[in-house]
N, C-alpha and C positions, 0 to 999 in steps of 0.2 A: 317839842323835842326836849327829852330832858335830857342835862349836859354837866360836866363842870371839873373842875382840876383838883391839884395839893394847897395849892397856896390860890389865896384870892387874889394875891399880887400879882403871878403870874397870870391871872384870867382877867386883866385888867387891857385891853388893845387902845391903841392910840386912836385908832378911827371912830369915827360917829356911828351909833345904830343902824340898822336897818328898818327895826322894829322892834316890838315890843308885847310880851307876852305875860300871862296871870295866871301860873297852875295852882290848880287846889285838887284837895283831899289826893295826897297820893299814898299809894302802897309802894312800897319797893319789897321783893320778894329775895332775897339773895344763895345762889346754891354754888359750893368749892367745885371744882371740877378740875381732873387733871391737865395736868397743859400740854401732854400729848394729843389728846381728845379736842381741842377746839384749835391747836396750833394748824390743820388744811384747812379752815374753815374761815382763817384771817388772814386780810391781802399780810403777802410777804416783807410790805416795803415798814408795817407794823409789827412788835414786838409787846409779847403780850406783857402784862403788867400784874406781876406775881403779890399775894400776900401769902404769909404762912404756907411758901411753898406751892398753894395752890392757884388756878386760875377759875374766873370768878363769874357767873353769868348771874346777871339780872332782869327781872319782868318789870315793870311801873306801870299799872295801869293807874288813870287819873284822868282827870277834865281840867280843859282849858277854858277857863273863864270868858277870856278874852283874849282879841289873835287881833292886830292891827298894824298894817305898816307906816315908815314915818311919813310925812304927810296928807295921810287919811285921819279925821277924828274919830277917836276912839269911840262917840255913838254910832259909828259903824263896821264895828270890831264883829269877827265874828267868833264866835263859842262852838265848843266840840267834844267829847272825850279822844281821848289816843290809849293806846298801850304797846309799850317800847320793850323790846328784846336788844341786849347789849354787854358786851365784855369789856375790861378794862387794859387798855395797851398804853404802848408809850411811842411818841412820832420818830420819824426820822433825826430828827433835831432832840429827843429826848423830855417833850413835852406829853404828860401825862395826860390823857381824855380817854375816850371812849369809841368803839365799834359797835355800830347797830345790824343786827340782823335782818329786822323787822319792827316797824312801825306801823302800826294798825290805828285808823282816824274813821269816824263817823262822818267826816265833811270831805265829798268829792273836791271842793275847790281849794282844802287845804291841803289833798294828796297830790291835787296834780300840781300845787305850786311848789311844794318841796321837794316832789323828784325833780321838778324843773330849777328851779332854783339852787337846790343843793346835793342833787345828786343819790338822794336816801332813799331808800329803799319803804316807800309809803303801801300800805295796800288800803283800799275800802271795807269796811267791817260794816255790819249792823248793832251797834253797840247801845247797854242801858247802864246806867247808874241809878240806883234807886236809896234815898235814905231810909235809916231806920233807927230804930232806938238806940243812943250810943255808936251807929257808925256806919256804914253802906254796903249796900250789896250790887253787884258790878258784873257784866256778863260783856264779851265781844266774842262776834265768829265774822271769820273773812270771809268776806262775799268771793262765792263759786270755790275755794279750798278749803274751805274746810276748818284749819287752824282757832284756836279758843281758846280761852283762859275763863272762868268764872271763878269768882271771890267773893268771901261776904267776910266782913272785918270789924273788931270794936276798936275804938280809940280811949283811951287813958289820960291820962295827965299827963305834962306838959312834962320837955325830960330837956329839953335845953336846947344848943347846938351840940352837934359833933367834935370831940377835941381833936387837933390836930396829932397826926400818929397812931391812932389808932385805927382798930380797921371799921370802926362807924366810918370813919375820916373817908380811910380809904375808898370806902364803896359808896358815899353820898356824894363828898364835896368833888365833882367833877366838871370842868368849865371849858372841854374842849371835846370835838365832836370832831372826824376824823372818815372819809366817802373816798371810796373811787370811781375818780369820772374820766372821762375821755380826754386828754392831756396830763394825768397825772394822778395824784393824791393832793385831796384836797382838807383842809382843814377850818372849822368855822367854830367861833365861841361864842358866851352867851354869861352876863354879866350877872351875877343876885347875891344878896347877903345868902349867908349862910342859912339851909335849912332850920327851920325851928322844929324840932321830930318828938314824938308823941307816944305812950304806951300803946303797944296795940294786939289784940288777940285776933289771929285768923283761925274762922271757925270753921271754914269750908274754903278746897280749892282744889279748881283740875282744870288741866289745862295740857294744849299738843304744840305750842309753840313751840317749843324745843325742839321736839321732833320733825316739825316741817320746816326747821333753820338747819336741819341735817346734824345734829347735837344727841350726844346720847342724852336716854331720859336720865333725871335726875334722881337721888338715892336719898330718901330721908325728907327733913321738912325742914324748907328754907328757913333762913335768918329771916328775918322781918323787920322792916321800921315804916312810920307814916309820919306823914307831916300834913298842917294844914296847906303847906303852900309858900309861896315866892313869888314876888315881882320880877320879870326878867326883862333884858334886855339882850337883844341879836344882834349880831354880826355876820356880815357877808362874810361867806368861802373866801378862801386865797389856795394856790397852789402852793403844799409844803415843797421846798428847796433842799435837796442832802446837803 
């Protein structure tokens, strides 16, 4: 699940992990979108989380290296691709994270634990990641609907982190995740340095996720950023409180 906030401070929880995750190679694809157009589309008790006026949807497709909880040893972590559909809201209490639409996993036992666990919206995909010269080519389709995204992407030199304030800022560094489940609105975070994010050229994409999250299609061709990746660390849900 990719996640994360404004400040690392604020994505900082008192309590102890749950687990503990390793994404790599991701794409983040990012398109403006008006905030009338996704405003039915997100629970009411969120507030969507504007930059320049607009609101903002993003794709991540990427592989997890490693998936393990605390204590099981990580030689028996298991590995996966996912690819996340997601806007950016602000909780009840004013804390800045993310809404997912859809979550797409190659691993039946990591979809059924996250809807069970946290409530997310997981489907099963048949997904490939393939490398190639300078950078990867990437397909998911959900099993029985249909939905997809294919990608093929170069990576570049190293471009730093994200400064804070800007709108890299805004659409990567996000450390809170935000479900509705049966009691309430639930909110869960997830701890990593800061992205290190990379030049990237997308050379090819199409994709109907948007459209099967009930999302008008998107106009033009996404922002774009990659990164090799992040060590993370999880946190169990809690019910948000007004």
């Amino acid at each position: 699940m990719t996640v994360g906030a404004r400040g690392l401070a604020r994505a900082a929880p008192l309590a102890r992990p749950v687990g503990y995750q390793r994404w790599r190679d991701l794409l983040f694809l990012h398109w403006p979108m008006p905030p009338a157009a996704l405003r039915p589309r997100v629970p009411a008790d969120l507030e969507l989380d504007l930059h320049g006026g607009q609101a903002w949807v993003t794709a991540i497709p990427f592989r997890i290296e490693d998936s393990w909880p605390v204590g099981v040893p990580r030689a028996l972590s298991l590995g996966f691709l996912e690819t996340n559909l997601r806007t950016y809201v602000l909780g009840p209490d004013g804390e800045p994270g993310i809404f997912f639409w859809s979550l797409e996993a190659s691993s039946l036992l990591a979809v059924a634990g996250a809807r069970l666990a946290y409530g997310l919206p997981y489907f099963p995909a048949r997904m490939r990641m393939r490398r190639m010269e300078g950078g990867f080519d990437y397909e998911t389709r959900r099993w029985g609907r249909g939905a997809r995204l294919a990608a093929r992407w170069i990576v570049g030199t190293a471009r730093g982190s994200a400064s804070p304030g800007t709108r890299d800022h805004f659409l990567i560094e996000r450390y809170a995740l935000y479900a509705p489940r049966r009691g309430g609105l639930h909110r869960a975070r997830v701890r990593h340095r800061p992205y290190p994010l990379q030049e990237v050229r997308v050379d090819a994409l199409s994709e109907t996720l948007l459209t099967a999250a009930g999302l008008p299609a998107p106009h033009g061709a996404p922002i774009c950023h990659a990164s090799p990746g992040v060590d993370v660390e999880i946190f169990a849900p809690a019910r948000v409180r007004p």
